[in-house]
PALO-685187 format. One record per residue (C-alpha): x, y, z; residue in one letter. Coordinates in Angstrom, 3 decimals. Each point is the difference from the previous one (the first is absolute). Layout:
// residues N
<site c1="X" c2="Y" c3="Z" papa="a"/>
...
***
This chain:
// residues 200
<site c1="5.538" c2="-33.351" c3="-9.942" papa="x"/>
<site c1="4.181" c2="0.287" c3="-0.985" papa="x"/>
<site c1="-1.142" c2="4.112" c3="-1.350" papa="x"/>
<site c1="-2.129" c2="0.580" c3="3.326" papa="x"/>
<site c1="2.929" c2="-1.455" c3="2.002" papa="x"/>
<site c1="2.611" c2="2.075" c3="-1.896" papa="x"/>
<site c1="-2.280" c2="3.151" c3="0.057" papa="x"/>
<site c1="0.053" c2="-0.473" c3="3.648" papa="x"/>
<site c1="4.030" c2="-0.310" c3="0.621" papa="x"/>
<site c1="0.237" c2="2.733" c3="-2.458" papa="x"/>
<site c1="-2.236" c2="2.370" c3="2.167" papa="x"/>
<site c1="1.279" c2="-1.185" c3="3.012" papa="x"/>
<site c1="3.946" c2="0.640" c3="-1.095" papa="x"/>
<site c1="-0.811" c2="3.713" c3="-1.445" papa="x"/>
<site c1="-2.029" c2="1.281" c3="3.725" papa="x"/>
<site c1="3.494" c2="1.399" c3="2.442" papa="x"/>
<site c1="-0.812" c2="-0.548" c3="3.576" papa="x"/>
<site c1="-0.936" c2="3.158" c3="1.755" papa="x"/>
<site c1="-1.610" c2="-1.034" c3="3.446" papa="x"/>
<site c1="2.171" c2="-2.865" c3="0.709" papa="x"/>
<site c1="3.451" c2="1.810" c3="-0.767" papa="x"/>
<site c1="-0.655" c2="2.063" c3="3.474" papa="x"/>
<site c1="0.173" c2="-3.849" c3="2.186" papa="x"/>
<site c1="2.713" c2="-1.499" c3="-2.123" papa="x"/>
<site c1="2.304" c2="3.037" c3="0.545" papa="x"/>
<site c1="-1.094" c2="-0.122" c3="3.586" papa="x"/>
<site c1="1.087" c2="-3.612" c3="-0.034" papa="x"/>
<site c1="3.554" c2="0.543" c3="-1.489" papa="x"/>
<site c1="0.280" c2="3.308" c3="2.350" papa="x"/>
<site c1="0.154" c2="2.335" c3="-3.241" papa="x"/>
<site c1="0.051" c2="3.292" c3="-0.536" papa="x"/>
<site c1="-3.490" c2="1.528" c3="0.349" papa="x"/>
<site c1="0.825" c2="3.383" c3="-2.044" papa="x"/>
<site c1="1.340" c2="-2.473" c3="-2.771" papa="x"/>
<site c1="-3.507" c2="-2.263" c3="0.458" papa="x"/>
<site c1="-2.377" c2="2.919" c3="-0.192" papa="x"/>
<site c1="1.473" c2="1.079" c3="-3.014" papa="x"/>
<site c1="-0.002" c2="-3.149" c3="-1.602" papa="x"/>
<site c1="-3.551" c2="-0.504" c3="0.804" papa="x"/>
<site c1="-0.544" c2="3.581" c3="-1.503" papa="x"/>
<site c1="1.431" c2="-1.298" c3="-2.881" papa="x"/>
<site c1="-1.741" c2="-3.230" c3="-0.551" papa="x"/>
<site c1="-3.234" c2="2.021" c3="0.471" papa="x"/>
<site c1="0.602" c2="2.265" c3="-2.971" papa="x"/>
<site c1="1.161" c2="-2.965" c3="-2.214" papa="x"/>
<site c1="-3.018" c2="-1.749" c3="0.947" papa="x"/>
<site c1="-2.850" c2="2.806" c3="-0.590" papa="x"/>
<site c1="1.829" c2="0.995" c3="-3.429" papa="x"/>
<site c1="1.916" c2="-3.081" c3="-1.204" papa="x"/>
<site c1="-1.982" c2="-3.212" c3="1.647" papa="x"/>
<site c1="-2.543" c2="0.261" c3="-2.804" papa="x"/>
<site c1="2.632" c2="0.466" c3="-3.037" papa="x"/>
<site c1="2.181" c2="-2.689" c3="1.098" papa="x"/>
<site c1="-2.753" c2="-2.690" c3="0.200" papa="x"/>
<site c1="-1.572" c2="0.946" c3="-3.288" papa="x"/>
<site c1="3.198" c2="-0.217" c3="-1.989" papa="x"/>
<site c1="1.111" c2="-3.451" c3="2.009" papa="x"/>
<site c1="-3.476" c2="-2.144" c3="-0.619" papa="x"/>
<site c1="0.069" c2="1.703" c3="-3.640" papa="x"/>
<site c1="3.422" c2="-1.305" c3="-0.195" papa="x"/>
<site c1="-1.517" c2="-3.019" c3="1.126" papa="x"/>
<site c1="-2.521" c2="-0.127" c3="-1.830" papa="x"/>
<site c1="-2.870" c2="0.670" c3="2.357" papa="x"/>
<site c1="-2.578" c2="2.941" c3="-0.600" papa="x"/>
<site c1="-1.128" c2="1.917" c3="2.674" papa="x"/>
<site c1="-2.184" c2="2.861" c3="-0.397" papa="x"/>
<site c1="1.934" c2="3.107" c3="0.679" papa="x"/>
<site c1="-2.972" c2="1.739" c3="2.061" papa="x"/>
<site c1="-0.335" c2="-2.853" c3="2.729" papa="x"/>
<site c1="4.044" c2="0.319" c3="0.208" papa="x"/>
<site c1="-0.300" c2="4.024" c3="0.636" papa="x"/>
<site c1="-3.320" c2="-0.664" c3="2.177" papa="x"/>
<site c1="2.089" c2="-2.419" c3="1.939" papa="x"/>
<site c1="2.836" c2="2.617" c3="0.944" papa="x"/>
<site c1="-2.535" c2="2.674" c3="0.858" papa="x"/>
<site c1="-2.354" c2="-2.536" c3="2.223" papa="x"/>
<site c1="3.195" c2="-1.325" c3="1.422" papa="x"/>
<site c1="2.625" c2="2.000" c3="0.795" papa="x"/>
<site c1="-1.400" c2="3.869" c3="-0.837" papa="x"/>
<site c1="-2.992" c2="-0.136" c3="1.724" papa="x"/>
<site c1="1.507" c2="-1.720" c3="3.041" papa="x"/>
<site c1="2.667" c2="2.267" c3="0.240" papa="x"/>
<site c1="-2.640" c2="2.966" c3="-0.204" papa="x"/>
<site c1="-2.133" c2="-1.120" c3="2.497" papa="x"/>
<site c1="2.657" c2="-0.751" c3="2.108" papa="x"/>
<site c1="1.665" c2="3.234" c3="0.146" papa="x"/>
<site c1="-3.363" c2="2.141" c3="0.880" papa="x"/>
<site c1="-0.241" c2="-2.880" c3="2.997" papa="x"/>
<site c1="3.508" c2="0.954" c3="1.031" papa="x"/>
<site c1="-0.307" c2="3.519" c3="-0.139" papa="x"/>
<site c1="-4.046" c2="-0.521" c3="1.962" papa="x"/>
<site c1="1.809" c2="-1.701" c3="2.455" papa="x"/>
<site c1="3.279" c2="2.677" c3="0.588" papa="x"/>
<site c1="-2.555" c2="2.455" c3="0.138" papa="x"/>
<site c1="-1.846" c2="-1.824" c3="2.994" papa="x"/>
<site c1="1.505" c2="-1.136" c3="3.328" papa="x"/>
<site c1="3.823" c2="-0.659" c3="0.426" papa="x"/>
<site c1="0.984" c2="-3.112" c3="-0.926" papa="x"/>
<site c1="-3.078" c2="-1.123" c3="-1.471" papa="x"/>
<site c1="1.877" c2="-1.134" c3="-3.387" papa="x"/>
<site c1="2.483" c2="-1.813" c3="2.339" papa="x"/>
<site c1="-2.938" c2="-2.392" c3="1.607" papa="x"/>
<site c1="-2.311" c2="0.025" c3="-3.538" papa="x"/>
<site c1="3.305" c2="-1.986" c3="-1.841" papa="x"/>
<site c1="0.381" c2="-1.885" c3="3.130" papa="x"/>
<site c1="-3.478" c2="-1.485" c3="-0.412" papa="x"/>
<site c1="0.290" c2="-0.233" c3="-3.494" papa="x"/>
<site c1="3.138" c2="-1.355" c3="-0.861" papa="x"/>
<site c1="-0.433" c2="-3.249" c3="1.445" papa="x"/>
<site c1="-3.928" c2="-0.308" c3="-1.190" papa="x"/>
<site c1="1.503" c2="1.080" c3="-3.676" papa="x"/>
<site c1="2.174" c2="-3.210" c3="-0.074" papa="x"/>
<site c1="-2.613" c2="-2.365" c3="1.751" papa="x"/>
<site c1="-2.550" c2="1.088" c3="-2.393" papa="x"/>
<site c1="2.347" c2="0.021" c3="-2.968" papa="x"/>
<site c1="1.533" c2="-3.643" c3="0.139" papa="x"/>
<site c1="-3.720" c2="-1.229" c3="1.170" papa="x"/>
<site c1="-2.262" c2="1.554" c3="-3.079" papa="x"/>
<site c1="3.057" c2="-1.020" c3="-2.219" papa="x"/>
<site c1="0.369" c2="-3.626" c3="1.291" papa="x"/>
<site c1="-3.282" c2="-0.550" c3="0.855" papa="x"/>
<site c1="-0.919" c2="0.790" c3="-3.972" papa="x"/>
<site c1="2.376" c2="-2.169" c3="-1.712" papa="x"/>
<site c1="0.667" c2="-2.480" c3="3.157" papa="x"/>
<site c1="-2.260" c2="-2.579" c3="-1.598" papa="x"/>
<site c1="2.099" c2="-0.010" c3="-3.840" papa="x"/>
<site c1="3.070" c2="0.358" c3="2.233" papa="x"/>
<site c1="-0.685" c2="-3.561" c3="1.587" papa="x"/>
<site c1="-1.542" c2="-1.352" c3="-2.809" papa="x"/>
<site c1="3.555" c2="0.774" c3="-2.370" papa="x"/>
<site c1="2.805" c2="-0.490" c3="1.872" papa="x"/>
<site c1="1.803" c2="-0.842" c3="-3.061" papa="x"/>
<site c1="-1.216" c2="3.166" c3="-1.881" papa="x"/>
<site c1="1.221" c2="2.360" c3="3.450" papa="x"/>
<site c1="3.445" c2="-2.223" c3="0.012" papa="x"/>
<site c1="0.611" c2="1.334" c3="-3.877" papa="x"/>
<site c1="-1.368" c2="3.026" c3="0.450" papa="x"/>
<site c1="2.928" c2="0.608" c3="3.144" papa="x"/>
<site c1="2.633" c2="-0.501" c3="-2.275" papa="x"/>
<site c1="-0.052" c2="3.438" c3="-2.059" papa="x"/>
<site c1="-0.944" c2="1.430" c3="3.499" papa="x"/>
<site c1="2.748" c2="-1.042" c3="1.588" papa="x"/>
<site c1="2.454" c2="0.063" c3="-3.005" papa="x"/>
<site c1="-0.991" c2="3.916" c3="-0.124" papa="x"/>
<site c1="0.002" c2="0.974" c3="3.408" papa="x"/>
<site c1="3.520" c2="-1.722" c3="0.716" papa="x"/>
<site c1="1.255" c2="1.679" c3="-2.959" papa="x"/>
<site c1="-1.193" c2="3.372" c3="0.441" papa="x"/>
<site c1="1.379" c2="-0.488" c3="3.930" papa="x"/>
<site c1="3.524" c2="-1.141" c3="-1.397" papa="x"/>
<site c1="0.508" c2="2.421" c3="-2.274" papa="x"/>
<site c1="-1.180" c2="2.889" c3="1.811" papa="x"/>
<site c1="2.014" c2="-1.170" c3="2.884" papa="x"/>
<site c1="3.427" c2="-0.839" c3="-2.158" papa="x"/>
<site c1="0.009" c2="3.841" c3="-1.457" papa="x"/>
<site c1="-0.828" c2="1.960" c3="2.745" papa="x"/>
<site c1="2.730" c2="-2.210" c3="2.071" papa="x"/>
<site c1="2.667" c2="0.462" c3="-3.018" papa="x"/>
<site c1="-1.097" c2="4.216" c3="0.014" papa="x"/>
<site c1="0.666" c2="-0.082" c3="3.727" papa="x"/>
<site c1="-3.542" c2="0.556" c3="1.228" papa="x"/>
<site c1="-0.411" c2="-0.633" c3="3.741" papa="x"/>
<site c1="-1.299" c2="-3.110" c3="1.297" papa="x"/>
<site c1="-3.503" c2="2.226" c3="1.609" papa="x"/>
<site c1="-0.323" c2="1.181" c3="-4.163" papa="x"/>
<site c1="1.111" c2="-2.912" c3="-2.066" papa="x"/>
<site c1="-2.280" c2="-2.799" c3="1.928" papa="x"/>
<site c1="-3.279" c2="2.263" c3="0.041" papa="x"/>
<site c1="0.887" c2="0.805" c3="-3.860" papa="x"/>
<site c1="0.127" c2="-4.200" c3="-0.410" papa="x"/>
<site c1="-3.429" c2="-0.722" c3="1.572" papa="x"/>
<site c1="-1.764" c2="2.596" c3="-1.303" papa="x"/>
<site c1="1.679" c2="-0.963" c3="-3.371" papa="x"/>
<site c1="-1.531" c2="-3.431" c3="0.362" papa="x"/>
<site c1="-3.614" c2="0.935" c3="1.463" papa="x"/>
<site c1="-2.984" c2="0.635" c3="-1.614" papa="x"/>
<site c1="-3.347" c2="1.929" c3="0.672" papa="x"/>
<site c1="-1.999" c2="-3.327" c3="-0.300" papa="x"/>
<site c1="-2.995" c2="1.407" c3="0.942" papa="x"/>
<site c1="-0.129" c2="2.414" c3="-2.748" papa="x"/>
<site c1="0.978" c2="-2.875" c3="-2.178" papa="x"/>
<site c1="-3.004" c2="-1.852" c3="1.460" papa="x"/>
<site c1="-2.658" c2="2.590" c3="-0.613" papa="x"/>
<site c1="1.354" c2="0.260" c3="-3.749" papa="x"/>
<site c1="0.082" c2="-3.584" c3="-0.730" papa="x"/>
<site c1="-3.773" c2="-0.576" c3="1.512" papa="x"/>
<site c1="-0.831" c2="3.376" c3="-1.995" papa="x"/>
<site c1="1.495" c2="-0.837" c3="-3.479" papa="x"/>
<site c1="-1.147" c2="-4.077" c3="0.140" papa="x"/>
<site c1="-1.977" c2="-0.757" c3="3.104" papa="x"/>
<site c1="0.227" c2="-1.307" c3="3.154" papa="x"/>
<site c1="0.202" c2="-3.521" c3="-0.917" papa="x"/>
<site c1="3.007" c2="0.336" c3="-2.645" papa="x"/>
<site c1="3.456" c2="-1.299" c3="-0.126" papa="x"/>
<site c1="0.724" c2="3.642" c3="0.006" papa="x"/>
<site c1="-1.051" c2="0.680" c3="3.347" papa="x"/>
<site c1="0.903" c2="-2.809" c3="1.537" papa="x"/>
<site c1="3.535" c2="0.420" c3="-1.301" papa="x"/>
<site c1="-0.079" c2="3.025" c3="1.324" papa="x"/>
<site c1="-0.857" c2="-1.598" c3="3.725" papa="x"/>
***
């Protein structure tokens, strides 16, 4: 399964984090103007550049991928999400006041719950069964996101960004939008391939 493994890094590495990026800059007391804008950004490269990226990195690597499931991907993903979610918002601004406020309060933690269970509770069994396969798979993980952090870090320290820019920039530098990554790899190979369970 080395392709379905290295299909699986590969989409994991190309998804920027979006959701996350809003808790690790609240963690490192960053800037929030700075944070929304980076999510802003991530969002755009993700709905026009996710799909690109992956399809030239497995060709590069060798793997084919139909180019329809990658687009259908994005638009199941991230567009329609994003869609849906901002006629909610604006449903909800329109109702009582502060109804937004208490909807993301009971979502937010019911989001995460039901995130790390589905995506766990999938690939928990291949996770215990290959502890060897998770340990190698960590490496290129880990090698990535401590490189992405360091470098980020190191230049916006040596520009003279502040501390509440420069560590936000780092994290979200080294996160990724697993989930999306998820839904992709169980898309483009299944749910029982080294793809997706790279990917969790």
């Amino acid at each position: 399964q080395l392709s379905s493994y290295i299909a699986g890094l590969i989409l994991l590495a190309a998804a920027p984090c979006t959701a996350m990026v809003f808790v690790w800059s609240n963690l490192c007391e960053g800037e929030p103007h700075y944070t929304l804008s980076q999510v802003a950004l991530n969002d755009v490269i993700m709905v026009f550049l996710f799909a690109p990226l992956v399809g030239l990195l497995l060709g590069v690597a060798s793997i084919t991928v139909p180019w329809t499931t990658l687009l259908l991907s994005v638009l199941l993903y991230i567009v329609v999400p994003v869609i849906v979610a901002q006629l909610w918002r604006a449903a909800l601004l329109r109702t009582k006041h502060g109804a937004l406020e208490r909807t993301l309060q009971v979502l937010q933690p019911v989001s995460l719950v039901a995130t790390l269970v589905l995506l766990f509770g999938f690939q928990g069994q291949q996770i215990l069964r290959q502890p060897v396969v998770i340990a190698i798979l960590a490496v290129p993980i880990l090698i990535q996101v401590y490189l992405n952090a360091g470098i980020a870090y190191w230049l916006s320290r040596r520009l003279g960004v502040a501390w509440c820019v420069a560590a936000p920039a780092a994290l979200i530098g080294a996160s990724n939008f697993f989930e999306l990554a998820v839904a992709a790899a169980i898309s483009l190979f299944g749910l029982d391939s080294g793809a997706a369970l790279a990917t969790v």
